[in-house]
C-alpha positions in Angstrom: -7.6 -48.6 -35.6 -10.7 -47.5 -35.9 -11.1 -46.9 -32.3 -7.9 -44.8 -31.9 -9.6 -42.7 -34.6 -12.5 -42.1 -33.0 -10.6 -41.3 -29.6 -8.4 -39.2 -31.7 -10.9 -36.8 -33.2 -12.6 -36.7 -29.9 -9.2 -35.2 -28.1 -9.2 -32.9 -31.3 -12.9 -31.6 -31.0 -12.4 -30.5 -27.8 -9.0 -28.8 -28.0 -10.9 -26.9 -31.1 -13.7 -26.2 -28.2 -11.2 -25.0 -25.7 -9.6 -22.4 -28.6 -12.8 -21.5 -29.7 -13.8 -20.3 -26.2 -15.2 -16.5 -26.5 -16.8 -14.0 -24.3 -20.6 -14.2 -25.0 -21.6 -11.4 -27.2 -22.8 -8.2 -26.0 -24.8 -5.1 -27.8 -25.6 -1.7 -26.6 -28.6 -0.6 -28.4 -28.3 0.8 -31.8 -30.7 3.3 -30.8 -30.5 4.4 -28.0 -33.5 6.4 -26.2 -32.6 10.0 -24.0 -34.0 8.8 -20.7 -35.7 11.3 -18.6 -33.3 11.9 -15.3 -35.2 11.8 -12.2 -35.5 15.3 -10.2 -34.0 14.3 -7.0 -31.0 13.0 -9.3 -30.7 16.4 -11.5 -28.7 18.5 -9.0 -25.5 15.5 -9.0 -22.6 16.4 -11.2 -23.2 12.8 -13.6 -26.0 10.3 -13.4 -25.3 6.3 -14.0 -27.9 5.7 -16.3 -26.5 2.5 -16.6 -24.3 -0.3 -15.0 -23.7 -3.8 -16.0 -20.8 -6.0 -15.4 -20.4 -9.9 -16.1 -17.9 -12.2 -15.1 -17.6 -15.7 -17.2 -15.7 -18.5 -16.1 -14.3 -21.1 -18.6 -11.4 -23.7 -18.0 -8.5 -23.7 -20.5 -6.6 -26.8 -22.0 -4.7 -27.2 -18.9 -7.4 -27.4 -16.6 -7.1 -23.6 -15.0 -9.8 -21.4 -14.7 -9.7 -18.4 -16.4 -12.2 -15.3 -16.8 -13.9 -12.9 -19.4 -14.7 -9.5 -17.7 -17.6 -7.4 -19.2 -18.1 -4.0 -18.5 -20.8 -1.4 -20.1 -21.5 1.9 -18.3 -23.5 4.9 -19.5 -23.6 8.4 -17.8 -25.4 11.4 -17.9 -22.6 14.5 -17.9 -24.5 17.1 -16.2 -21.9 20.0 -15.6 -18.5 21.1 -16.4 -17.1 18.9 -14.0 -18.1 16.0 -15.0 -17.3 16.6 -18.6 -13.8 16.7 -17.4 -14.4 13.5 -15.7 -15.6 11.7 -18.3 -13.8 12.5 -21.4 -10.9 10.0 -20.4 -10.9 6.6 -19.3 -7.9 4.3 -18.4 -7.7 0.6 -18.0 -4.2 -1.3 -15.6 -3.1 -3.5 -18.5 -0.2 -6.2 -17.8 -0.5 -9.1 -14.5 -2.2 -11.3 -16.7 -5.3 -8.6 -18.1 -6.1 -8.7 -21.8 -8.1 -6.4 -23.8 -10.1 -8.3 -26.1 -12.7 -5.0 -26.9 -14.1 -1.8 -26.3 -16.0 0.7 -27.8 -17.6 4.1 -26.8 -20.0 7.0 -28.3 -21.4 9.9 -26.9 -25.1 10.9 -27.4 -26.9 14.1 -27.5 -30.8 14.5 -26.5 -31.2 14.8 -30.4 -30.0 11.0 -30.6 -26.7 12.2 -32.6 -24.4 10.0 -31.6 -20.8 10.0 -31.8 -18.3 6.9 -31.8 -15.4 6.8 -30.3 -12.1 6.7 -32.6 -9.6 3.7 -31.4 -6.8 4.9 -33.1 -6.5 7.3 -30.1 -6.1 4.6 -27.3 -2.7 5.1 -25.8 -0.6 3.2 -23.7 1.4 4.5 -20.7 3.4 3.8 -17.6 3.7 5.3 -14.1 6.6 6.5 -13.3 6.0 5.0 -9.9 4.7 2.1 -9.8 5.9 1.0 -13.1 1.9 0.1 -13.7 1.1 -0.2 -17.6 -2.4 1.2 -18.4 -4.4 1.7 -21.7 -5.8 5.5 -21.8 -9.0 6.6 -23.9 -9.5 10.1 -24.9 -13.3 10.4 -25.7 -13.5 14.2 -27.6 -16.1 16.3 -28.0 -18.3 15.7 -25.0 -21.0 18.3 -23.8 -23.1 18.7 -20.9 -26.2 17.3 -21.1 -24.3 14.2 -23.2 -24.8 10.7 -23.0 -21.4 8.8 -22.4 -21.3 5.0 -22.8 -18.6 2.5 -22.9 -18.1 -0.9 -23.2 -15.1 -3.0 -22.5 -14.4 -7.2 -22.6 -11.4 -8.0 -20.8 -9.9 -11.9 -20.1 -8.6 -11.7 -16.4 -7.2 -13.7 -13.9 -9.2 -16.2 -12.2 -10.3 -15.3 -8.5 -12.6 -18.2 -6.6 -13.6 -14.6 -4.6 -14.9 -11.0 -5.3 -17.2 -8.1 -4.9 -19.6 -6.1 -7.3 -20.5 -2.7 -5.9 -23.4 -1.2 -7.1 -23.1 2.2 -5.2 -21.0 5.0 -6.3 -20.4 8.7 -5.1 -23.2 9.7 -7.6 -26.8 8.0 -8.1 -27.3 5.3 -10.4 -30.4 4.5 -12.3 -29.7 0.5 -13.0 -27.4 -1.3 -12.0 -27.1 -5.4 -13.0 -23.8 -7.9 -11.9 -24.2 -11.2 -13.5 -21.5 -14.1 -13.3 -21.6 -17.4 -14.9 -19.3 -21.0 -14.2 -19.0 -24.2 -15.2 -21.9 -26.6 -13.8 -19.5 -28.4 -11.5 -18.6 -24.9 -9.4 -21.2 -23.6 -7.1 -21.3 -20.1 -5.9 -22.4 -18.5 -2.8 -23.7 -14.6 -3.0 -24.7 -12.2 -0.4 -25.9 -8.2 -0.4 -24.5 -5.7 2.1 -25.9 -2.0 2.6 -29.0 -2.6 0.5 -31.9 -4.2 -0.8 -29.9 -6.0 -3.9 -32.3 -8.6 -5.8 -30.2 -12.3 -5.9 -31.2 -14.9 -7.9 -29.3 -17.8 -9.8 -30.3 -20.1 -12.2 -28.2 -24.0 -12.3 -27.8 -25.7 -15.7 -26.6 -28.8 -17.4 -23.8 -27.0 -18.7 -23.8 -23.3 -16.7 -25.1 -21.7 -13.9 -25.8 -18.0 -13.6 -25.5 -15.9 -10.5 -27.1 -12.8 -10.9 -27.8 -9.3 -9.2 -29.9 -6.4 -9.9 -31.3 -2.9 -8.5 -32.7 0.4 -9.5 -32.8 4.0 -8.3 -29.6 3.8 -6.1 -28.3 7.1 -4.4 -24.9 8.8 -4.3 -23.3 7.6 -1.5 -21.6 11.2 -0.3 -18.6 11.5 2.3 -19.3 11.7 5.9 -16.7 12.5 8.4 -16.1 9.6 11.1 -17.4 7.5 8.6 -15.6 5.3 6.3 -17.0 5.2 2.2 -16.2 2.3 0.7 -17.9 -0.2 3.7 -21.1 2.0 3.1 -21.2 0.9 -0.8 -24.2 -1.1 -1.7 -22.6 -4.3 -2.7 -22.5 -8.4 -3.6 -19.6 -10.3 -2.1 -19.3 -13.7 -4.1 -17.4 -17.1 -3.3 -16.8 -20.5 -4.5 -18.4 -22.7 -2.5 -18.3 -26.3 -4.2 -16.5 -27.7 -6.6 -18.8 -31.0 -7.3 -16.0 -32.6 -9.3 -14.5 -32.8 -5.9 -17.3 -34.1 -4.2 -20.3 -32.6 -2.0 -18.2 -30.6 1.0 -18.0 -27.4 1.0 -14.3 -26.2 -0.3 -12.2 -22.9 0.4 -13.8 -22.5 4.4 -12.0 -20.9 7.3 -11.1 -24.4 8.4 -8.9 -24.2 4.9 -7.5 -21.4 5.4 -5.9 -22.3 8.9 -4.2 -26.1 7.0 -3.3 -23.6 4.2 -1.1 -21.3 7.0 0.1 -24.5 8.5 1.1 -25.3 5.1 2.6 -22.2 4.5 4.5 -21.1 7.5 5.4 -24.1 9.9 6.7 -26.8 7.4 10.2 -26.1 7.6 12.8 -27.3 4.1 16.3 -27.1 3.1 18.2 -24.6 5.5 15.3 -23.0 6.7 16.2 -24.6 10.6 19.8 -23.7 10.0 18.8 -19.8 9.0 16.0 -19.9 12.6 19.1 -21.3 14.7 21.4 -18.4 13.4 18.8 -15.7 14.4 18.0 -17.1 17.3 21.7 -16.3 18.4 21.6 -12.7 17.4 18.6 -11.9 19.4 18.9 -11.2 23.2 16.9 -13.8 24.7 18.2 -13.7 28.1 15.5 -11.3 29.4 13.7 -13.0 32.1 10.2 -11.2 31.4 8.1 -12.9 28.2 7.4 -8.8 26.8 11.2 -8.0 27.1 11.9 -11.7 25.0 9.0 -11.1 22.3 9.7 -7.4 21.7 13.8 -8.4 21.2 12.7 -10.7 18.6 10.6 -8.1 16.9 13.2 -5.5 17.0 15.8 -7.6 15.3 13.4 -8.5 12.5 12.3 -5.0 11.9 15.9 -3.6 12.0 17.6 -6.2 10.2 14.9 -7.4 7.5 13.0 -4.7 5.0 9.8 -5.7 3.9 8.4 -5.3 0.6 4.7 -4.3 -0.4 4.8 -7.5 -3.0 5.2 -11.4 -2.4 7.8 -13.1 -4.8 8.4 -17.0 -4.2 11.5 -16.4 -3.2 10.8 -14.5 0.3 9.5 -18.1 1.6 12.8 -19.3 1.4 14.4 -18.6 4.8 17.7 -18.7 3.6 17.0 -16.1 0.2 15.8 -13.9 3.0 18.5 -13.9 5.3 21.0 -13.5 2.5 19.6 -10.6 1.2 17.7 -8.8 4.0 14.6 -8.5 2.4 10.8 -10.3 2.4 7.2 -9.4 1.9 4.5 -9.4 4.9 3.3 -13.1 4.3 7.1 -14.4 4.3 8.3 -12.3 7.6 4.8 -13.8 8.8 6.5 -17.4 8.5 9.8 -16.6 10.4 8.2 -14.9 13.1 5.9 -17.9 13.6 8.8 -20.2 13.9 10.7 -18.5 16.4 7.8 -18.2 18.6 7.4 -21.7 18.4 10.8 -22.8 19.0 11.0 -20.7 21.8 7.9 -21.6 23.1 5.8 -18.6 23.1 2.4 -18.9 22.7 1.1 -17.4 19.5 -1.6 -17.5 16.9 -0.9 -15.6 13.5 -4.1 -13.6 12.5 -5.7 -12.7 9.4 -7.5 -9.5 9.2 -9.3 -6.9 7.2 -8.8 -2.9 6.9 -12.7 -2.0 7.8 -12.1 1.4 6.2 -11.8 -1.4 3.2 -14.3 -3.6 3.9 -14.4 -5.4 7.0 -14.5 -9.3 7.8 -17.7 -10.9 7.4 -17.6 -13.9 9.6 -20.4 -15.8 8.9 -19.1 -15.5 5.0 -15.9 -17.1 4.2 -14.7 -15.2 1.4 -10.6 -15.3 1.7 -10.6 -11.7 0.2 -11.2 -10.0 3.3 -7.7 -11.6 4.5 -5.5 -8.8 3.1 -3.5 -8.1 6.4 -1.6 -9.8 9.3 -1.1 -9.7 12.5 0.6 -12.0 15.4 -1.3 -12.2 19.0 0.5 -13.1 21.7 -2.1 -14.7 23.9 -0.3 -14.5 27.1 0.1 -11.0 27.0 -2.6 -10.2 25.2 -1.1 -8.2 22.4 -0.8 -8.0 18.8 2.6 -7.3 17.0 1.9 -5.8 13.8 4.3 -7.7 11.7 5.3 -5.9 8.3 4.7 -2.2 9.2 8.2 -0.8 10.6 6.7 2.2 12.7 4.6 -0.5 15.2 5.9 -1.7 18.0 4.3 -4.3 20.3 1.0 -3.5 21.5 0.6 -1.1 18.9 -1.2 -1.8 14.7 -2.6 -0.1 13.0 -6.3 0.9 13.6 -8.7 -0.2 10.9 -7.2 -3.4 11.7 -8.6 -3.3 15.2 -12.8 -3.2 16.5 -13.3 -6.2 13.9 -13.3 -9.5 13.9 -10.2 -11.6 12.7 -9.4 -15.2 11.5 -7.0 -16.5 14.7 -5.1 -19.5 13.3 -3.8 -21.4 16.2 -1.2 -24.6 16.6 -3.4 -27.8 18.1 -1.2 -30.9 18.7 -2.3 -34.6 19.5 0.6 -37.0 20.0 3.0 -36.1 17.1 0.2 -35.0 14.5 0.1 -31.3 14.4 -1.9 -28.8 12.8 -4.1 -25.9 12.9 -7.7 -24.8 13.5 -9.1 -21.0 12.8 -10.9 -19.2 15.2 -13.2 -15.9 14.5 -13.3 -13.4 17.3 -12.7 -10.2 17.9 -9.5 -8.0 17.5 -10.2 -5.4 20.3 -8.9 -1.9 20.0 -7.0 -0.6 22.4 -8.5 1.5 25.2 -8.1 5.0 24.9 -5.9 5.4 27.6 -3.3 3.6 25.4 -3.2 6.0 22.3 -2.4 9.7 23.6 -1.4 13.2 22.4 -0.4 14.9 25.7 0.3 18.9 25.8 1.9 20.5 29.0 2.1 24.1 28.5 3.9 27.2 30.1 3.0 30.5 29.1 4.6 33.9 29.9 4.3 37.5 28.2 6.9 40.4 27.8 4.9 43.0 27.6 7.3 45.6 27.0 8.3 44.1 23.5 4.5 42.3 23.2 5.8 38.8 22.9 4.7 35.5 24.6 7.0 33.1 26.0 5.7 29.3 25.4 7.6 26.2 26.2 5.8 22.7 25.2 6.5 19.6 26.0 4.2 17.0 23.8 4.0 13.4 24.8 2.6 11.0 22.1 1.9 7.0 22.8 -0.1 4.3 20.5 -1.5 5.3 17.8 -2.4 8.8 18.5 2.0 9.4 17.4 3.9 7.1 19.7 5.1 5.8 15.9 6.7 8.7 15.6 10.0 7.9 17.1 10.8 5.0 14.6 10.1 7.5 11.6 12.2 10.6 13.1 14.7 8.1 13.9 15.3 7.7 9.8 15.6 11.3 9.3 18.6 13.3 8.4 18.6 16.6 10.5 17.0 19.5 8.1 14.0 16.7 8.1 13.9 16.2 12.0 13.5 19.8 12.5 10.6 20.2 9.7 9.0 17.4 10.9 9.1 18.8 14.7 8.2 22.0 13.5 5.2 21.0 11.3 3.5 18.8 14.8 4.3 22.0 16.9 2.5 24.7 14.3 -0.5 26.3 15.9 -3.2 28.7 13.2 -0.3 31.8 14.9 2.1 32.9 12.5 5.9 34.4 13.6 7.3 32.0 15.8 10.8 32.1 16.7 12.1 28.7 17.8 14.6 29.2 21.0 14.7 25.6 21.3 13.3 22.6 19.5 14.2 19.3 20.3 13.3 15.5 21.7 13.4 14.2 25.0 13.2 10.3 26.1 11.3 10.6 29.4 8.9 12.9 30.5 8.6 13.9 34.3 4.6 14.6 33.8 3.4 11.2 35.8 0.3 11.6 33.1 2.8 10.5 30.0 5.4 8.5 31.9 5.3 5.8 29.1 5.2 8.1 26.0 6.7 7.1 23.2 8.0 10.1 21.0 8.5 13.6 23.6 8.6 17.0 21.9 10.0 19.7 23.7 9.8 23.5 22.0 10.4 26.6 23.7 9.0 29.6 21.2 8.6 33.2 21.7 5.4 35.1 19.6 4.3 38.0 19.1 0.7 36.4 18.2 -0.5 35.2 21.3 -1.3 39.2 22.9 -2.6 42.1 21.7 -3.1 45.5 23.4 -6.7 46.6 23.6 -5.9 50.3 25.5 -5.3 49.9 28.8 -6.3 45.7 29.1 -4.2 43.1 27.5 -5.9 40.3 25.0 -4.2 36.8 25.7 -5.2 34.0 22.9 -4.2 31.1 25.0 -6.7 28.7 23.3 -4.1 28.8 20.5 -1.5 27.2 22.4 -3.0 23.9 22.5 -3.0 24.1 18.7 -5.4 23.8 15.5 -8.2 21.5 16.3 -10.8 19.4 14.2 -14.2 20.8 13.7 -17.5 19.3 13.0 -20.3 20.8 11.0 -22.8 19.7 8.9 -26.1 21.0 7.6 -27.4 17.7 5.7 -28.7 14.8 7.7 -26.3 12.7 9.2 -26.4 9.2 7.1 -24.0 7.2 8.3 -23.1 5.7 11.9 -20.1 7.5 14.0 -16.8 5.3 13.8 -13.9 6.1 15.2 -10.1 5.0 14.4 -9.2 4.4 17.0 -10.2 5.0 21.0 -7.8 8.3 21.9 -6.9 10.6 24.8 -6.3 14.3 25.0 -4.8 16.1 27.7 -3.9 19.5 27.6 -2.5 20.8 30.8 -1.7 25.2 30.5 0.1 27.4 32.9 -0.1 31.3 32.3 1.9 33.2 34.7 -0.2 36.6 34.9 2.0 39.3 34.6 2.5 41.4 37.8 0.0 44.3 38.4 -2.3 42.5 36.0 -5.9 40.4 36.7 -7.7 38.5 34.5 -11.1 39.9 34.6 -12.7 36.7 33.0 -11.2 33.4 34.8 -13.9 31.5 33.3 -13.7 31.9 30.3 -11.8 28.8 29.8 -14.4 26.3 31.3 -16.3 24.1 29.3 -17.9 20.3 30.3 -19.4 18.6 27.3 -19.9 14.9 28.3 -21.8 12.2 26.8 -22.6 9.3 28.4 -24.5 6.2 27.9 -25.4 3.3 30.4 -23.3 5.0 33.3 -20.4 4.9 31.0 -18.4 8.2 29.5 -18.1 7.8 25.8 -16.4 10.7 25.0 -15.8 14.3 26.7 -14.2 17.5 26.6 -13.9 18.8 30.5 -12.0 22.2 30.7 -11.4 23.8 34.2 -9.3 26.1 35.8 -7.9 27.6 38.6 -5.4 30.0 40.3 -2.2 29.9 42.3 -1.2 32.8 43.3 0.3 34.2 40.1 -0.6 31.2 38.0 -3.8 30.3 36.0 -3.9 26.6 35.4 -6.3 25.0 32.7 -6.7 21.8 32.8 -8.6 19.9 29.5 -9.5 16.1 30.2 -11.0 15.0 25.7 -11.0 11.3 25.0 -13.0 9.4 22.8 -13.1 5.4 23.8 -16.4 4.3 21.3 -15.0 3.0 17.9 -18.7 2.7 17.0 -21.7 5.3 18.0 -25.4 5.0 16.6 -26.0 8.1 14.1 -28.8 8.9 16.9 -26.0 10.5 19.0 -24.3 12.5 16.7 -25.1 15.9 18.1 -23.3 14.7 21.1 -20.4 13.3 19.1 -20.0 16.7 17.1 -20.9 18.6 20.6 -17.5 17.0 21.9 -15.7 17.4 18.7 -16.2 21.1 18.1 -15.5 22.2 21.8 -11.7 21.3 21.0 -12.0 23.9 18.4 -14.0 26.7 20.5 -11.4 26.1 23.1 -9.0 27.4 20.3 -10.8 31.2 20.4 -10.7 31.4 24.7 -9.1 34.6 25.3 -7.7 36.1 28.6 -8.3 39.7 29.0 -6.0 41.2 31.7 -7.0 44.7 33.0 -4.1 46.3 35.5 -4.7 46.2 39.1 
């Protein structure tokens, strides 16, 4: 008896433990001093005097991890701007996120300070997205004030995750700290600056934590992506020593956890496979014709969702009511590739205008995206996004590396391995935007004739056709109109349209063909007795480079792309064009024997016809800041090409 009270009180004690579990207290200071801004920080909008956030990680009575979120920030409002800015904050409430706190005050340079007034939070919803947030009005804030907040939230576990440390504007201090159970072991790594790491292990906790000082705004760049820029920590669990002494959640894991996932077939999920596999044409005799008939039907037949619900890995739910997410379409395309004996590995990948993969650390947040490569062809089929076809996904996806999870089979065990390589992007020759131009004038009634034909493949539009293909008839013509607008107002459409082949051997395999014939009165302009010709406007508006400040960042493409932009001006008769040259240009850059990227313009004349020929492409996703006067050299001559103008003087 004794000893089942004992026992008793015991189990009691630490269910009152587990209830009494609390976020570890946290103070701002009661008086807080006016810190001194540094001059190079004094011409920003806001300062971050400030930055702390703290992740605790407790178990609950049923075992499950669960976390307390601290947060305290304090800026420096130094303009109008950032007044506006500051003086409301929000917080996504709902999918598990509790407010247990917050509080907030502004400060003058007097020391007055000002606290914030709960009674004003207020809770809304997005008419959208049907998100839930919590929205804080903070009143009365001047420039030159002192804003602070701090906010304790319990979250939803995550065994990974990132701090960032770098924002648009500089921050003075900045400090991450995250503490665990003794029995869970964390790995931490820095990106993009010098971060100090340090962690201390305990009986009962162990603390990872992060800290540095004087950090920069990190400020837009074009052909450079923000947010992989960011000074930041990337953290994992790495060990579980309740568990024992291997290392847990590796990219080994994650292959037997896709296995898991995707090929262990239940209930009627064979019965569901056999039924689609009757619907889809598979009597083509070439492997590209049978893989992209399997990809058409699912695309056509099944709409994809942005969210995963249980239900969209039952095969049968799915079928019954047309609809999945991109992990659960993942799963029946796996399966027919198997049982029809094509090769395949799904892949896990990162957006690196996110953050990109980081192979030699296994965090599983990078695996936001998939893809399925069909090793035997060599290409990709982008699985959940409706305007790819194969061969084509979407770019950030590709010029990084990718977890390849591929089938290995001895005897009648079967499983999967992962293997990290590359997921090449596509040579430039495979994403084009293709112009072929003929140009006429009416002098009489000072109009220009212009029919355009514009081929698009890959990623530079071929997508196009599944989107226009959607559209009811007012949108098709928009849409056509809006890709055919050059800077020239006044056009008057004779003709716009699609067609499905071109006959320009240069864009024999495009995928979307606009055809427009337009008359202008734009395009000329009498000068006395010569006649001004803007034919650089035909080819459209074009993207400019310019930038005063010092390049920061490395050059990174999209994607690899290809421009050409072939023009035919019939010179009227009795006319000359006193300055033929006018539309040459050769801007190259090359490096190790190899063309990068270029802008070639030339021309020539046949009898009554001038003929410009442009030759742009880009085919370097990545290009050392060292070159970028090139890069922008290449760039901008698209847009000088925009003001050539033909001056025709009578004979």
């Amino acid at each position: 008896m004794k000893t089942y009270y004992i026992t008793l009180c015991l189990v009691f004690s630490h269910l009152l433990a587990l209830a009494q579990i609390a976020p570890s207290e946290y103070k701002w200071e009661s008086k807080p001093a006016y810190l001194t801004i540094p001059e190079e920080f004094t011409s920003e909008d806001r300062v971050g005097l400030y930055s702390f956030e703290r992740y605790e990680y407790f178990h609950n009575q049923e075992g499950n991890l669960f976390v307390f979120q601290t947060i305290h920030r304090k800026f420096r409002a130094l303009n109008d701007k950032a007044v506006n800015q500051l003086n409301t904050l929000s917080m996504e409430i709902g999918n598990g996120v509790e407010l247990i706190d917050i509080k907030a005050r502004t400060i003058n340079e007097n020391g007055k300070i000002v606290n914030f007034d709960k009674s004003s939070i207020k809770e809304v919803t997005d008419d959208e997205s049907r998100d839930k947030y919590k929205i804080f009005a903070i009143d009365g804030i001047e420039v030159g004030n002192d804003i602070e907040y701090i906010m304790v939230k319990k979250i939803p576990s995550d065994y990974f995750g990132r701090a960032y440390f770098q924002y648009p504007y500089p921050v003075m201090e900045a400090r991450w700290e995250l503490s665990s159970p003794a029995t869970l072991l964390y790995d931490t790594k820095a990106y993009n600056a010098d971060i100090k790491l340090d962690h201390q292990l305990g009986e009962k906790r162990n603390v990872y934590t992060a800290e540095m000082k004087n950090i920069p705004g990190l400020k837009e760049e074009k052909f450079a992506y923000l947010n992989p820029r960011r000074a930041r920590v990337e953290y994992r669990l790495a060990y579980n020593t309740d568990q024992g002494k291997f290392p847990i959640l590796t990219w080994d894991h994650v292959a037997q956890r896709i296995y898991a996932n995707n090929y262990l077939l239940e209930g009627k999920d064979q019965e569901v496979l056999d039924k689609m596999k009757s619907e889809i044409d598979l009597s083509v005799s070439s492997l590209i014709e049978k893989v992209a008939n399997v990809e058409n039907y699912l695309k056509k037949n099944i709409l994809i969702q942005e969210f995963h619900a249980p239900e969209f890995d039952n095969l049968e739910f799915v079928a019954q009511n047309k609809v999945s997410s991109e992990r659960g379409i993942v799963k029946i395309y796996a399966n027919l590739f198997k049982q029809l004996g094509i090769q395949h590995n799904i892949v896990l990948a990162s957006d690196r205008d996110v953050f990109p993969l980081d192979k030699d650390f296994s965090s599983w947040d990078y695996l936001r995206k998939y893809l399925i490569y069909l090793p035997e062809i060599d290409q990709y089929i982008a699985p959940a996004n409706l305007q790819f076809r194969l061969g084509c996904f979407p770019a950030t996806l590709g010029a990084s590396d990718g977890l390849f999870v591929e089938l290995v089979k001895v005897g009648d065990f079967e499983s999967a391995v992962a293997q990290l390589k590359e997921i090449k992007a596509a040579d430039y020759r495979e994403n084009y935007d293709h112009m072929f131009i003929k140009m006429d004038l009416n002098i009489d009634e000072s109009l220009t004739h212009i029919i355009t034909e514009r081929c698009f493949h890959g990623l530079s539009g071929g997508f196009f056709k599944q989107f226009y293909s959607m559209m009811d008839e007012k949108a098709k013509g928009e849409f056509l109109k809006n890709i055919m607008a050059t800077k020239l107002g006044k056009p008057e459409y004779k003709e716009m349209t699609t067609h499905e082949k071109s006959e320009n051997p240069q864009a024999s395999d495009a995928d979307f063909i606009i055809y427009a014939d337009v008359m202008s009165e734009d395009f000329m302009e009498q000068a006395g007795n010569k006649i001004l010709v803007n034919i650089g406007e035909s080819i459209g508006p074009q993207s400019e480079m310019y930038q005063e400040e010092e390049r920061k960042a490395d050059i990174e493409n999209e994607f690899n792309r290809w421009y050409i932009r072939n023009i035919e001006f019939t010179i009227p008769e009795d006319y000359s064009i006193s300055n033929p040259e006018v539309a040459d240009m050769n801007v190259v850059h090359e490096m190790d024997g190899e063309t990068l990227f270029k802008f070639v313009s030339k021309h020539r004349i046949e009898g009554n016809k001038y003929i410009v020929e442009i030759d742009e492409f880009y085919n370097e996703i990545y290009t050392d800041k060292k070159h970028i006067e090139a890069f922008r050299n290449v760039v901008n001559a698209a847009a000088d090409f925009n003001k050539v103008v033909l001056i025709l003087e009578e004979k």
